[in-house]
C-alpha angles and dihedrals in degrees: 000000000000109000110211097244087059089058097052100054088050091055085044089051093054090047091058090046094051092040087057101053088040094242099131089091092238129091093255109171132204100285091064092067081046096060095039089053086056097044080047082066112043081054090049082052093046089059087046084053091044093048099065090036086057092053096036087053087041087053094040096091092050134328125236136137132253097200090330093311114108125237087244089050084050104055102045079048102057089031105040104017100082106063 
């Protein structure tokens, strides 16, 4: 499962590398690829941000481990990890 911040970095990603092989058709210069490296990473801090809202919502309902992983950990893990 592909989270919405993921897609966005990933759309944010092919803009920078477009923008680098001036393929996007417009004069961008380099402060574009400027601004769209910070947004890059505002959105890498947001799914930092999702994340941690995804396990504390998973471990809302009890708390318990799983081998020293939480069932909120676990789940983000097996749901979110693999993109």
């Amino acid at each position: 499962m592909k989270s919405a911040i993921k897609e966005l970095i990933e759309r944010i990603e092919q803009q920078i590398e477009l923008s680098a092989h001036n393929k996007l058709g417009t004069n961008r210069t380099g402060d574009y690829r400027i601004g769209l490296n910070k947004a890059l990473q505002l959105a890498f801090d947001a799914l930092e941000t999702e994340k941690q809202q995804i396990i504390d919502a998973a471990n809302q309902d009890e708390f318990e481990t799983l081998g020293g992983v939480t069932k909120g950990e676990y789940y983000y893990f097996k749901n979110y990890k693999k993109d």
